[in-house]
C-alpha positions, -999 to +999 in steps of 0.1 A: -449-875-231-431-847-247-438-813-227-443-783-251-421-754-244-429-718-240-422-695-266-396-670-273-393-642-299-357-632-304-350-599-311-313-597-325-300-564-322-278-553-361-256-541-362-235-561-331-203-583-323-172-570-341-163-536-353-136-530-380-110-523-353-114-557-333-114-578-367-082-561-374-062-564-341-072-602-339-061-604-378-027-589-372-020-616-343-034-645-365-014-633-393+020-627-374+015-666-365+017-676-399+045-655-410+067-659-379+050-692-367+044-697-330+053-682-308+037-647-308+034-627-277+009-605-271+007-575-244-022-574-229-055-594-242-059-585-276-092-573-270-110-583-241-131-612-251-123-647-231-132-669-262-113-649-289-080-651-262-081-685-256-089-697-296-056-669-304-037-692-272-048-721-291-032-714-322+004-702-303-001-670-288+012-659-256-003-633-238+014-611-211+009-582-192+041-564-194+068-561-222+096-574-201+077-609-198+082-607-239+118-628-249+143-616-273+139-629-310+103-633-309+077-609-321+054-590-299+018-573-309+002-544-290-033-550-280-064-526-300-067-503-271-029-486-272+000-481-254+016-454-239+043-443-261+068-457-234+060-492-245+069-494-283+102-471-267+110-498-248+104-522-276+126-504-303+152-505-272+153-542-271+151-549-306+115-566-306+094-566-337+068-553-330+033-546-346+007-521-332-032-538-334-042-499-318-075-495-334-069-466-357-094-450-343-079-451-307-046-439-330-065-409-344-073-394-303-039-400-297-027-379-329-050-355-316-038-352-275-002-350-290-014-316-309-035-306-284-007-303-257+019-289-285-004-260-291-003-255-250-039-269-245-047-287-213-064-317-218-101-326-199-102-367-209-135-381-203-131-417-197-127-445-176-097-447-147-082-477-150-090-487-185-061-500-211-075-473-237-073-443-215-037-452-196-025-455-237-040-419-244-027-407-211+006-423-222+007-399-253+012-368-235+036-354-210+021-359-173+003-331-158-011-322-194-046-340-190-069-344-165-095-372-162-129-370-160-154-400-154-186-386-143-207-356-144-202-345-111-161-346-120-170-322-150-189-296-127-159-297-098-130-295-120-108-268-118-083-257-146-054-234-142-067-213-176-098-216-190-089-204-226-068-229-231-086-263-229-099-290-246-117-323-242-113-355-256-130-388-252-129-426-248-138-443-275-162-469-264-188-446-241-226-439-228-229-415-255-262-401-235-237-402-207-207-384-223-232-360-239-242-344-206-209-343-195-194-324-225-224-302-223-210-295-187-179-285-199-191-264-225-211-247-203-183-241-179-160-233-202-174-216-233-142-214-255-130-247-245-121-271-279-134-297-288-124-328-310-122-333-347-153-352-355-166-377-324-143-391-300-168-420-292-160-445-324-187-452-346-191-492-332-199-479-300-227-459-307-245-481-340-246-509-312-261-484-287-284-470-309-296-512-321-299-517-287-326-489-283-343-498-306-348-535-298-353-525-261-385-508-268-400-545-282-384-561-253-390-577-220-351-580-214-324-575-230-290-602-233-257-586-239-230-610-249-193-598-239-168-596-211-174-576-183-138-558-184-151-547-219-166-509-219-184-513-251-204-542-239-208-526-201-225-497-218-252-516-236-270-533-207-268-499-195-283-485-221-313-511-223-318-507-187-321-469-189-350-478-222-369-494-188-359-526-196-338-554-177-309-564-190-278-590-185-246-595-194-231-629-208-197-641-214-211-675-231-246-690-237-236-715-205-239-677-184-278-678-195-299-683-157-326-694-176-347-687-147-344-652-157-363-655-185-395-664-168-421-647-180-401-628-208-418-636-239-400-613-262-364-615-259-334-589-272-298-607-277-265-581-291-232-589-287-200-560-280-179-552-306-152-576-294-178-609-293-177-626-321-209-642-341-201-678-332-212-669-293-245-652-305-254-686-319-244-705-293-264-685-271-293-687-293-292-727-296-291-730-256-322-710-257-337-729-284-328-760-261-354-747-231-379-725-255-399-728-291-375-700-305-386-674-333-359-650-345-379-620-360-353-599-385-341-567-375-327-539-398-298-522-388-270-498-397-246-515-424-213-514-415-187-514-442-158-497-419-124-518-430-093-508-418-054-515-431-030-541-422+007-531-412+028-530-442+046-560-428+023-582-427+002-578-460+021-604-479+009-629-450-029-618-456 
């Protein structure tokens, strides 16, 4: 006799999964393969996504962790969190083709450090030690001319050699409740210090934060679909936990504990900006395996953000 299952309201946070700067780093790498054909090396994971890596490895990429792993003759891509300015050097040295996936909008803080430090400003960068996007902004500058800062606490103890001359920058894929009451530390620390040309924190990362909150009110937990060595999705079940509610985070729909779920009747699914779509279904058919599923529609910020190819590879596209 067939046992009726429980049901589950999905709540599917819009918008979520890729932003413009993801689709066009894994574009760039899928389109180098069919110009150049295989194979195309690629430093450091393209973006950090375990499924989008391995279907890219699938098709002939190579993925490596330093630029002296790369061979002669073959063409290298640059993942979409930057490089420190050493690394296309080192490139142009060896004679690699290369081609930069940077997210242009990682680009546009780097742009910004460089002028910062020529006009004599010290540098307070509010990021994450240890994370590709921060060594490549760190890498933009000469050493000595920026100073990170990861927490609150760091913004209130830092000490600066002169005051007038500062300015702050930011990660691009932050809390931005988080990196809000930090720069509001600085700022009241340091009343003249400057601040960045429009928001540092890209536009991805706080639409998906911003879905999440408003899902997490409706919610009895909260799945987050991405990698856990990617910021942007780290954030979000951070950001649904601090909305009271508890949340996960899922590389794959076989990640679900569906003893988790128990008693949850109204569940809230997103994905990061470097998950694509395909693992938001999967996720929800494993669910619809174990519950009677209902996805209820949820209006979001539309996202029409498209970026350029390199020159070189536009007759490819």
């Amino acid at each position: 006799m067939a046992t009726s299952k429980n049901p589950l309201t999905l709540l599917i946070a819009a918008p979520r999964g890729f932003c413009a700067g993801v689709d066009r780093a894994i574009t760039i790498v899928e389109l180098a393969l069919k110009r150049f054909g295989p194979p195309v090396y690629v430093r450091h994971e393209i973006v950090h996504n375990k499924f989008v890596v391995d279907s890219l490895k699938a098709k002939g990429a190579i993925f490596v962790t330093e630029l002296d792993q790369v061979p002669d003759g073959v063409p290298v891509v640059f993942s979409a969190h930057g490089v420190p300015k050493t690394v296309p050097a080192m490139a142009e040295a060896r004679g690699l083709n290369y081609l930069d996936a940077t997210c242009p909008l990682v680009s546009k803080v780097h742009r910004q450090a460089e002028r910062l430090v020529e006009n004599g400003r010290h540098i307070l960068f509010v990021g994450h030690a240890g994370h590709p996007e921060v060594i490549g902004t760190f890498g933009q500058v000469p050493e000595g001319r920026m100073t990170l800062i990861e927490t609150a606490a760091d913004a209130e103890a830092v000490a600066v050699a002169d005051p007038d001359n500062i300015a702050f920058l930011t990660q691009t894929t932050l809390s931005v409740d988080d990196t809000a009451e930090i720069i509001s530390i600085l700022q009241r620390r340091f009343p003249s210090i400057k601040s960045p040309r429009g928001e540092d924190i890209c536009y991805a990362t706080s639409n998906r934060q911003q879905a999440v909150k408003d899902i997490a009110r409706r919610c009895d937990a909260v799945l987050v679909i991405g990698a856990p060595n990617s910021s942007n999705s780290v954030r979000l079940v951070e950001v649904a936990e601090r909305e009271g509610v508890r949340a996960r985070l899922v590389g794959r729909a076989s990640d679900i504990d569906i003893g988790w779920l128990d008693g949850v009747s109204t569940l809230g699914i997103t994905a990061g900006a470097s998950a694509p779509e395909i693992l938001v279904r999967e996720v929800v058919e494993r669910l619809a395996g174990h519950f009677d599923v209902r996805e209820e529609p949820v209006e979001g910020v539309e996202e029409r953000m498209v970026f350029k190819l390199p020159r070189s590879l536009e007759a490819a596209a």
